[in-house]
N, C-alpha and C positions, 0 to 999 in steps of 0.2 A: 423439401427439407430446407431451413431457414441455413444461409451461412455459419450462424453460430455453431448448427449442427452437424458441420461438415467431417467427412473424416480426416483423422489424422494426416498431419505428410509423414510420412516415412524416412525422410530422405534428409534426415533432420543433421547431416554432417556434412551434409554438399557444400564444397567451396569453402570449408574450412581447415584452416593447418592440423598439426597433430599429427601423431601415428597413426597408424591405422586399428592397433590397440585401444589407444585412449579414446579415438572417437568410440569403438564400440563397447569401450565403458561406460562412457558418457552417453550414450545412448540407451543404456541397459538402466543405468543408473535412476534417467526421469523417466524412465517408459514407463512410470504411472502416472507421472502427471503432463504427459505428452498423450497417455492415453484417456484422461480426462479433461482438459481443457482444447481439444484438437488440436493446435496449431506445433510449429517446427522447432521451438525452441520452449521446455517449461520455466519461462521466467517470465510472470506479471506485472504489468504497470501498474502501482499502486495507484487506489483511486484517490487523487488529489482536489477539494472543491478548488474550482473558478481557474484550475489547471489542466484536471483531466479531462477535457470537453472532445469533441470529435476527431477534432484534426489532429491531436496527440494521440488519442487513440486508435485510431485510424493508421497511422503511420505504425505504432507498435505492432499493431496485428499484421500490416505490411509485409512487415521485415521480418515477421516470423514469430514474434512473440504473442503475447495473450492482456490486450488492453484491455481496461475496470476505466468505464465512464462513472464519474462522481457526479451522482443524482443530488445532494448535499441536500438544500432547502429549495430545490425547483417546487416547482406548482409541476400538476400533472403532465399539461400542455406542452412546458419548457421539452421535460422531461420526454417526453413524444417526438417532438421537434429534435431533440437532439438523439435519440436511436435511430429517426429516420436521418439524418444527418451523417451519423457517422456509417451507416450501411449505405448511401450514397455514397462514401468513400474508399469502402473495404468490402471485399467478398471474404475475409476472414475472419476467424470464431472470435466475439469480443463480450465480455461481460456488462454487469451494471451493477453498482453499487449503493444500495439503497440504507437510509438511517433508518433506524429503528424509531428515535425520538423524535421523526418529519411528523409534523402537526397530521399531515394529510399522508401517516407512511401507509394507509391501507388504499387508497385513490393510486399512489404512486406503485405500490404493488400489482397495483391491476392492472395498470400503464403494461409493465412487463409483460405480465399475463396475456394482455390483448394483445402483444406487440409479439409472443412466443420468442422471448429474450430466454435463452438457451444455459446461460450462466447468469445468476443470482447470488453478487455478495452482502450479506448485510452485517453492518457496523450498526456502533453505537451501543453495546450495553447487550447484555442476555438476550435472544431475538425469540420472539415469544413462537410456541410451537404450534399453534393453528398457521403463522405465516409458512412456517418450513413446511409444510403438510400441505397448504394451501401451493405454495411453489413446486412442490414435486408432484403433487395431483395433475398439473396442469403440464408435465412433462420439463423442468428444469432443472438444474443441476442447481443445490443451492450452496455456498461457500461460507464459513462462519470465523469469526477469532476466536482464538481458545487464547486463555491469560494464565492457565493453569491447567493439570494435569485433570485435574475431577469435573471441571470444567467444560477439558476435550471430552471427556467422554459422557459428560452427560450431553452434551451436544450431539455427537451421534445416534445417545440412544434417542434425542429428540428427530433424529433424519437426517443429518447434516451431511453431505458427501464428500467433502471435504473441508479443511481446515487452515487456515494461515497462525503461526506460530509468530507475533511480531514482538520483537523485546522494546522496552524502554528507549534506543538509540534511535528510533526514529524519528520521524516529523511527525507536527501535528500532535492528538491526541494519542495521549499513550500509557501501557499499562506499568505495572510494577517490577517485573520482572529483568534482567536486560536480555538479548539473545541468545548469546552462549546458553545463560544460566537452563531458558525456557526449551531451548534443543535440547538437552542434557533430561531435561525433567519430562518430556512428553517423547522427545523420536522416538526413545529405546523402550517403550512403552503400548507405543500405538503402530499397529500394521493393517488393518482392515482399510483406511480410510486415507486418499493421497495428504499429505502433510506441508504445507510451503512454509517456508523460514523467512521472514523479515524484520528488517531494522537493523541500521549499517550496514548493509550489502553494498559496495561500490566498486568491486574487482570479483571478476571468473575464480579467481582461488580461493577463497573463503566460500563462495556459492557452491564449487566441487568437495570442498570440505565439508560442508553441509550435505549436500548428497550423499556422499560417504557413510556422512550415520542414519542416513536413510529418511531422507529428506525428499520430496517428489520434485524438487523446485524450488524458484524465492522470487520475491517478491521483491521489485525496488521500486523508489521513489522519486528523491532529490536530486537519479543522475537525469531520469528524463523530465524535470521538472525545467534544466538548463538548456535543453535537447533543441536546436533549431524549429522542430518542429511543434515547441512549446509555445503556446501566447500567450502566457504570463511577459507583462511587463518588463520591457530592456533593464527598468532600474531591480526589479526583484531577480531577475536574472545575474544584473553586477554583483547585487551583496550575496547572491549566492557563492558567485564564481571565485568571491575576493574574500571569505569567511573562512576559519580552520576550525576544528572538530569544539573546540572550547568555547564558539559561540554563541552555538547550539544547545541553549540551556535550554530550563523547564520551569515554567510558570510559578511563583511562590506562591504556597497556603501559609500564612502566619498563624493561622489561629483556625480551632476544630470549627467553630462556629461560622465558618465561610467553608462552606462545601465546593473546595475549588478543582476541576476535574484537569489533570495537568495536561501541560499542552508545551510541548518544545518546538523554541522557535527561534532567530536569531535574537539579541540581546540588543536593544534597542532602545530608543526615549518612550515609546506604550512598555514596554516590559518594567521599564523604571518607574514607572507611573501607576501600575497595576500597584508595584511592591508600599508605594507611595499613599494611592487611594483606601488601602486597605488598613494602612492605620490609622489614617485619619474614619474610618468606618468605625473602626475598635474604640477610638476616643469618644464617636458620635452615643454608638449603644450604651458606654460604659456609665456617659452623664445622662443617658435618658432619653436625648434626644433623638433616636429613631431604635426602632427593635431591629433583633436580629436579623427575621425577614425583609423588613425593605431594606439592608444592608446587602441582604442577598440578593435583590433583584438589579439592585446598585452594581454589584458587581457580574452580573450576567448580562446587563447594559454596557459593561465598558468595554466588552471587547467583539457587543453585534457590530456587524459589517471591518469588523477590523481585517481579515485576511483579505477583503475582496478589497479591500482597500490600499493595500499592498499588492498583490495578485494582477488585479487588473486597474489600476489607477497609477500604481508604481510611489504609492509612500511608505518607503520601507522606515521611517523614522515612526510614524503613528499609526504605520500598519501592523500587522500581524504578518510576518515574514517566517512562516514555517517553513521548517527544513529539520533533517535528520542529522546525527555525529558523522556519517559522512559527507557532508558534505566542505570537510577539510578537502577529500581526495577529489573533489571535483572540479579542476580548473579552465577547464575549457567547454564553448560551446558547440558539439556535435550533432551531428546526424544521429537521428534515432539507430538506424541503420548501424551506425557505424558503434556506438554504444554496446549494442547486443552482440556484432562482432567480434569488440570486444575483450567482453567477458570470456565470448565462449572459448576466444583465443588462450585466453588465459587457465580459463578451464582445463582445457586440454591438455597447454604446458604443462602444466602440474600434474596430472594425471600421466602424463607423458615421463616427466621425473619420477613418479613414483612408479610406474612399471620398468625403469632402469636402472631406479638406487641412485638418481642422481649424472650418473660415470659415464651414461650411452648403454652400457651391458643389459639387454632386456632379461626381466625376470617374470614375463609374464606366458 
């Protein structure tokens, strides 16, 4: 049996505060998605391109959590290289996160496949239902986003075994909805299938809150984005650490006719430029000189290589500097390790006041 596949720990409270109550709430609480993603703690690293590479994921799965390697736009081989890579570093269960719109995403599928990658999550847009079929044939757990309620569930009845629930506050590419709204509209809805919550998650109490309404887990991103054991770039690490929740905006569409797929990211001199290029685009079609199409291609050229250019180059002025609304609450650089601590710390407090009413007086 491949690490991915290993069984659960059990023991998923060892060495952490709390009562003895809370922990075995909080225990009961993700025991579905403790009981499907293996590992000690159900909170995911989101998979981040040209951030979430081995050694990040490697350390989450570490320390107990459940790393998503960001396959992004590898080539197959990359892609190869980096499962063996990060199972070089970790004997525990870690995913892989595949695009849907990768030129080569059926090559890269089969990377998986050959490689009996245990957890499969794919992004990017509706994930067509020969892959989900093609993935659970071959014995994987596949993971999917749901953007909306009819959505969740026509994904399951497509195979899905589970699902991430991500609102609008996150990093990177993102849907309509914001968090709260999309918990509210799917948890108290769906129960067959573990369910994780992301976008703005950067404290244990809001993550216990979410469990509460029947949440299996969640998902973060931008705290281990800053995580020591991240290598992304000192300088995209700075404006992460030195950003509050307001600078984390979202990409402007001016006009229906740019099909622009949003994307939240710091507020920077590309982001100014985007808002910039796109009028002068609208003035170009309006007199003729170019159609709406190479408009469009114009603007799917301005921002190739922009994250990895911030990410792993460190131009956070002309790069793409993705980051989620939390990343106001994240000001220092941590230990993975100490991150998932944490949370859970916090987790537990909270669950700890609400089995005392606050006072000490248990009421549970």
């Amino acid at each position: 049996m491949n690490a991915e596949a290993k069984e659960p720990d059990t023991g998923s409270m060892a060495g952490t505060g709390g009562g003895v109550g809370a922990r075995r709430r909080l225990d009961a609480l993700w025991r579905d998605g403790l009981d499907y993603l293996g590992c000690r703690y159900a909170i995911i690293g989101g998979a981040m391109s040209w951030v979430s590479e081995h050694k990040l994921v490697a350390a989450i799965s570490n320390a107990g959590a459940f790393g998503v390697l960001a396959a992004s736009a590898m080539p197959p081989q990359n892609l190869r290289d980096e499962i063996d890579a990060t199972r070089a570093l970790t004997d525990k269960p870690f995913g892989v996160n595949l695009v849907t719109l990768h030129p080569l995403f059926g090559e890269v599928l089969d990377v998986c496949i050959e490689l009996e990658v245990r957890h499969v999550v794919l992004a990017g847009g509706l994930p067509p239902q020969w892959a989900i079929g093609k993935l659970k044939d071959a014995g994987a757990k596949v993971m999917c986003f749901a953007p909306a309620l009819a959505l969740a569930r026509r994904l399951i009845r497509n195979g899905a075994d589970a699902l991430v629930l991500e609102g609008r506050e996150a990093g990177g590419h993102i849907g309509p909805s914001t968090t709260t709204v999309l918990a509210q509209e799917i948890l108290p809805h769906i129960a067959e299938t573990p369910l994780f919550v992301a976008g703005g998650i950067a404290r244990g109490e809001v993550m216990a809150a979410f469990l509460e309404m029947g949440a299996a887990g969640c998902q973060i991103g931008t705290r281990f984005a800053c995580a020591r054991e991240s290598t992304a770039h000192p300088n995209f690490k700075k404006a992460l650490l030195s950003a509050n929740a307001r600078d984390a905006v979202v990409s402007p569409q001016l006009d229906h006719m740019f099909k622009v797929i949003p994307v939240r990211a710091l507020l920077n001199k590309a982001m100014e430029e985007f808002f910039d290029i796109q009028h002068e685009l609208l003035e170009q079609i309006r007199s003729g000189r170019m159609t709406a199409a190479e408009a469009q291609v114009s603007i799917e050229h301005f921002w190739a290589g922009r994250l990895r250019r911030a990410a792993v180059h460190g131009d956070v002025e002309q790069g793409s500097v993705m980051a989620g609304q939390s990343v106001g609450l994240v000001k220092a650089e941590q230990a993975v390790s100490e991150i998932i601590e944490e949370m859970v710390e916090q987790a537990l407090g909270m669950l700890d006041r609400d089995a005392t009413g606050g006072d000490g007086a248990r009421r549970d």
